[in-house]
N, C-alpha and C positions, 0 to 999 in steps of 0.2 A: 537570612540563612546563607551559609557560605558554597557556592556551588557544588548539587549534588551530594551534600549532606544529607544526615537521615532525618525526616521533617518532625515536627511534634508528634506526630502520629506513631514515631517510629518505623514507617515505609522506608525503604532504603533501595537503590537502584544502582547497579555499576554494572562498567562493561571493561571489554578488552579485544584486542585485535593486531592477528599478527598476518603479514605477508609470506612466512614460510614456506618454502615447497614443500616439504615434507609434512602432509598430514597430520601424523601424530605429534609434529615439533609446534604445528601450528595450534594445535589444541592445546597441549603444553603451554606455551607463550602465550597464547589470549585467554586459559585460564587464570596463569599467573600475575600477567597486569592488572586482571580484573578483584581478583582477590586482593592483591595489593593494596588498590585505588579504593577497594570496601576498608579495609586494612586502616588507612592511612584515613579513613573521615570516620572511625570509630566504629564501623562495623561491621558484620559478622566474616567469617571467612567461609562458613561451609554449609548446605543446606540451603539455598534460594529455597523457595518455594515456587520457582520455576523459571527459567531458562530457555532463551531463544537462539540457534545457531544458525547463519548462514553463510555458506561458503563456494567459492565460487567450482567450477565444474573439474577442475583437475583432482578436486578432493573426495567429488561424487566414488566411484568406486571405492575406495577406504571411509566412505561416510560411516560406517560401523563401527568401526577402528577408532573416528574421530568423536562418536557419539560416548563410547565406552570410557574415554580418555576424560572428556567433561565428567562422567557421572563418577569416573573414580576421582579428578582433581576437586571438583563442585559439587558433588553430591544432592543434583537439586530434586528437589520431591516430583517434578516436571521437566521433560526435557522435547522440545521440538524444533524440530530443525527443515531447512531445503538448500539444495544447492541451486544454484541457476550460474549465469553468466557473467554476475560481474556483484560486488559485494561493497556494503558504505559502513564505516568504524572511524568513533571517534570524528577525524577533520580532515579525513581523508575517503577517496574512492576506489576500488580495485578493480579495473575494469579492462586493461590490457597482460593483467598479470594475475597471479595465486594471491587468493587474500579469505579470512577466518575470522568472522564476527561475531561476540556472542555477548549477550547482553542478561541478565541476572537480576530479579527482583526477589526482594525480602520483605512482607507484607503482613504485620502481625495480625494472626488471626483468619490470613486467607485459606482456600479451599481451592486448588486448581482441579479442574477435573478432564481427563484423559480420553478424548470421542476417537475413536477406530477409524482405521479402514475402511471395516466392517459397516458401523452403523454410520457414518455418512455417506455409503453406497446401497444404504434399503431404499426400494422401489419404494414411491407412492401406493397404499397413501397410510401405510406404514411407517415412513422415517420419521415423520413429527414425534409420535410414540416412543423412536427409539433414542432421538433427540434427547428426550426430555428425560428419559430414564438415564443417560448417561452424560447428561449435567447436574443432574440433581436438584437441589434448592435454586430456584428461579428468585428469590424474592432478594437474593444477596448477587447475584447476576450482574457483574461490570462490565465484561466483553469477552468478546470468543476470537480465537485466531485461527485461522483455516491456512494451511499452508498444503499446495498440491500442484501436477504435473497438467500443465495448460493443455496438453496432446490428450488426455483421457479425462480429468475431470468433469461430473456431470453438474457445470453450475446453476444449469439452467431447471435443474431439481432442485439443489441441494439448496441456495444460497436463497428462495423464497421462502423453502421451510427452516432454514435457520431464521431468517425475519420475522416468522410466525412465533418459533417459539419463542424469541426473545421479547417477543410485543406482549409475552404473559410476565413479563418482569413485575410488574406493576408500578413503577416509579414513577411516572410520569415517562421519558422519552427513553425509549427503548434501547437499554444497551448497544453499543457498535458490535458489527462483524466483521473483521477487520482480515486481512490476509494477503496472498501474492501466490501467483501461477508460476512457474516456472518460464524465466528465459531461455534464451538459446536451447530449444529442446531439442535438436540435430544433435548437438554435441551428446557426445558417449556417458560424460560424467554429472549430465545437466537431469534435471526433475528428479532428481532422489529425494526424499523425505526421510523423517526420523521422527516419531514418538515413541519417548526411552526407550526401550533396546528393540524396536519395531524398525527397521528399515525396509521401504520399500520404493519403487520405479514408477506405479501409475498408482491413480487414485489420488485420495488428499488424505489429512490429517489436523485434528483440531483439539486443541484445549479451552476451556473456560472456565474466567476466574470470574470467582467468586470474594467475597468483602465489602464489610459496612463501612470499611477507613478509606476505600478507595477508589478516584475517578478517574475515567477513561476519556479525554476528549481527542475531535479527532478534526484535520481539514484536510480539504483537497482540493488540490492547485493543477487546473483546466488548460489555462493557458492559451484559450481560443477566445479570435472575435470571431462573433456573430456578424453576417451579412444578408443582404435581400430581406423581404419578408419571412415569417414563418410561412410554410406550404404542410397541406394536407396528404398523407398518403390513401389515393384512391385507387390506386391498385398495387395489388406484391405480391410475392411468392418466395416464402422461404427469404432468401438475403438478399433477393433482388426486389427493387422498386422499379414498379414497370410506369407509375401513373403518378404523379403532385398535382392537386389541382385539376385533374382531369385532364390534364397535357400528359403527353408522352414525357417520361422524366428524363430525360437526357436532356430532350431541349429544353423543359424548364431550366435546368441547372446552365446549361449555356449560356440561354440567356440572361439570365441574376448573374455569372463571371462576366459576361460582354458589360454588364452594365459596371462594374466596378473603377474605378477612381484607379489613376495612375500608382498608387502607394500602393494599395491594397492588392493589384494585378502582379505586383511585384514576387508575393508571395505565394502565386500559384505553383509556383514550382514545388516550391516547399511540401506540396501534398493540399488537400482539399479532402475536406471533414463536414459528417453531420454532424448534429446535435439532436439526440433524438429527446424530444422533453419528457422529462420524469413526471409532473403531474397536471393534466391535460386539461384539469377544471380551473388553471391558473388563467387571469385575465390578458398580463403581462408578462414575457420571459425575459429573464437577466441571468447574472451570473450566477452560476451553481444551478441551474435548472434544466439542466442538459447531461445525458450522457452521452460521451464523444465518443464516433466511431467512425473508422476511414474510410472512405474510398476506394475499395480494392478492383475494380473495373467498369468494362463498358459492357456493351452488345450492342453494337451499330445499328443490326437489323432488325432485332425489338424495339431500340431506343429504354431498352432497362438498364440500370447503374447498380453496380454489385458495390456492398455492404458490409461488412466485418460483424456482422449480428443477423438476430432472425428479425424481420420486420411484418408490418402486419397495417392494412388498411384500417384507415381511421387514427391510427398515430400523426405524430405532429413531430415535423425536424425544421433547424431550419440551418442553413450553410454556413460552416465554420473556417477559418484561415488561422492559421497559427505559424508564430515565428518568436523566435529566442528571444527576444525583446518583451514581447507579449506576455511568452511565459517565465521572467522572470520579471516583470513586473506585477504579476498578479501573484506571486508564492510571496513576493516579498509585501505585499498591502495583508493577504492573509495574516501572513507572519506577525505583522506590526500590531494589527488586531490582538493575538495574542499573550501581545505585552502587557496588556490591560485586566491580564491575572498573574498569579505569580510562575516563577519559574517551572517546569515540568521537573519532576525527580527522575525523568526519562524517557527515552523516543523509543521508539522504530518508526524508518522512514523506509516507505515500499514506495520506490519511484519506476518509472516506465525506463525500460532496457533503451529507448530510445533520447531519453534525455541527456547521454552522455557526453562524452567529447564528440561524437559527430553532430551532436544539435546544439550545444552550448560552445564548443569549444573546447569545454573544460568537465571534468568526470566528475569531478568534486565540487559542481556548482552550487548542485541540492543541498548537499550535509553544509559545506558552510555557508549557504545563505541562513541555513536551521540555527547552525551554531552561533552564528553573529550578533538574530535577530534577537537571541536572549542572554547576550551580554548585558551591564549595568549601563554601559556610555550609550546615549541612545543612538536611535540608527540615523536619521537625517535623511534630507532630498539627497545628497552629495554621496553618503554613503552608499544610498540604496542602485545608484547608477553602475545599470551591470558592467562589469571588467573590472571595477577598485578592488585594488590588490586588498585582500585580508589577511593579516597574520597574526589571528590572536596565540598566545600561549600555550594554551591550553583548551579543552573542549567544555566548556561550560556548564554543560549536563550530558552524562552517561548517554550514550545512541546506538544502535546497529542498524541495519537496515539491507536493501537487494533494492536489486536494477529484476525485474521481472518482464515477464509477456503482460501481463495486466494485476493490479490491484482491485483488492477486495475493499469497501469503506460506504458508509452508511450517503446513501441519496434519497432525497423524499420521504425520512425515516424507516429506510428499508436498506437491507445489506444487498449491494450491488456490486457487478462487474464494471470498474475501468480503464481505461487505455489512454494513452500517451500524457497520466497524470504523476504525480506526487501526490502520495498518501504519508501524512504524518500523524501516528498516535502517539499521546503525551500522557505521561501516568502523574496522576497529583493525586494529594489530598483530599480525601470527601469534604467539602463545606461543611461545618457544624453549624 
């Protein structure tokens, strides 16, 4: 099948994106590439069945302006959008500059359906209820996208009972919940959201689709080693861990970094991370068994170590070091994995606002490690060595994607919160 073609199924996927300053030009222009590029592989020009925009913060204030612009060039049955800090289209990243990504699926026979403001901010134990009345048919249930403002979001409600409701899909492994917080939320123009002509500042926003034709897979790239032992938390409060092991936690952590290996030491600068493990009846932890969450301080005089999460006695973390090498060596082994199905008829890629040009070097590392990985010439040890120049032609399959404060993506078969990850969801074909 010729890249991004519409498959047997008739699924079809295309995107566009433009750098424009001006808002409505930019809507304009990554409508028009996008229909184009449907255009030009035989199909349709109007009417997706639903629609993703993300655009970076100077368009937040006119996001109305840009929302109205899609639905008159695109007219999609669905429209969701957020702005954050920096924006990935195509084979390219927007991360110092204006940039408008919007990606377009045509899915015959889908059902997308439209969850509020409203109803993913009902209190417990109410939301399940309203959940499920504003998805509707669970049994045709692919995946849900949650798009919202990292500053007010309640994930710590919301994103269990979206795991609940999706675990009544009944298919066996439970649909993804997939999504992205808002970056840079300082910025004026940053956490706006859009579902169709709803724009709003705080809260989130969510669709889910529905379809027998169609699958959602989804990976996410860590990019941490594990160090020391696992250790216990035996005492915490709230985000601080006062106790591992029965030792004052400061100095445990001391001393697991005193004991580290010249290489390893090298990258404490770099920042120092848990891994708080996702399922605690596991014998062994390895990769993907962990949710990563940083270090955000001390207190000398408790010897407590603050946490970027709420933590809680009787959990299990164990210390994590990350460096560029690391995490582009493990996006790109996920990746290769991959390949051992067919092409995606299309992405969104929700990576961490931190994996930019200040962590890689390069803005555009994520999208074209993505785009590379599902070319026809395979990848190779040679190719996969971070820094080789890549300059394919063209983008292989339709993509959009944000640089965000954390992503949303399935951990331990539940929809969870991540940080300083790459979340890629790929749309295919149902297996018949």
């Amino acid at each position: 099948m010729t890249p991004g073609q519409p498959s047997s199924s008739g699924i079809l996927f295309s995107a566009g994106v433009s750098p424009a300053g001006s808002a409505d030009r930019a809507a304009a222009e990554a409508c028009e590439r996008l229909i184009a590029d449907s255009v030009r592989r035989g199909g349709p020009s109007w009417e997706p069945d639903f629609a993703v925009v993300f655009a970076t913060a100077s368009h937040g204030p006119l996001l109305a302006a840009v929302a109205s612009r899609i639905r008159r060039d695109l007219n999609p049955k669905r429209l969701i959008g957020l702005t954050s800090g920096a924006v990935l289209g195509g084979l390219d990243a927007y991360e110092r500059r204006t940039g408008l990504s919007v990606l377009a699926g045509w899915i015959p026979g889908a059902e997308v359906q439209a969850i509020s403001r409203e109803v993913l901010a009902t209190p417990p134990p109410g939301i399940d209820d309203a959940l499920r009345g504003a998805m509707g048919d669970l049994s045709t249930l692919r995946a849900s996208i949650v798009l919202g403002d990292s500053s007010s979001t309640l994930t710590g409600e919301l994103l269990p009972a979206l795991s609940r409701v999706h675990a009544e899909a009944g298919w066996g492994e439970a649909p993804p919940v997939l999504g992205a917080l808002s970056a840079s939320s300082k910025s004026p123009g940053s956490g706006v959201m859009v579902l169709d002509d709803d724009v709003a500042r705080e809260g989130a926003v969510a669709i889910s689709i529905h379809s027998e034709n169609l699958r959602v897979d989804t990976l996410v790239s860590q990019g941490c080693t594990p160090f020391a032992d696992p250790m216990v938390i035996t005492r915490a409060r709230k985000n601080l861990i006062l106790e591992l092991g029965g030792r004052p936690a400061l100095g445990a952590i001391r001393d697991a970094a005193s004991a580290l290996g010249e290489d390893q030491r090298r990258l404490l600068p770099g920042g120092l991370f848990i891994g708080r493990v996702i399922d605690e009846y596991k014998d062994r932890f390895g990769r993907g068994d962990f949710l990563i969450r940083s270090v955000t301080g001390v207190d000398e005089d408790s010897n407590a170590v603050a946490v970027a999460d709420l933590v809680r006695a009787g959990q299990t973390i164990q210390l994590q070091l990350r460096d560029r090498r690391t995490a582009s060596e493990d996006l790109l082994m996920l990746l290769d994995a991959q390949r051992l199905r067919e092409r995606p008829l299309g992405a969104l890629l929700l990576t961490c606002a931190g994996r930019g040009r200040s962590f890689f070097g390069d803005e555009s590392h994520d999208v074209l490690a993505v785009q590379r990985a599902f070319r026809d010439d395979p990848p190779g040890e040679i190719k996969a060595k971070m820094g080789q120049q890549v300059d394919p032609d063209e983008p292989v399959m339709p993509l959009c994607g944000v640089f965000a404060n954390a992503q949303i993506a399935p951990a331990g078969g539940r929809g969870a919160l991540h940080t300083h990850s790459a979340v890629l969801a790929m749309f295919r074909a149902q297996e018949t």
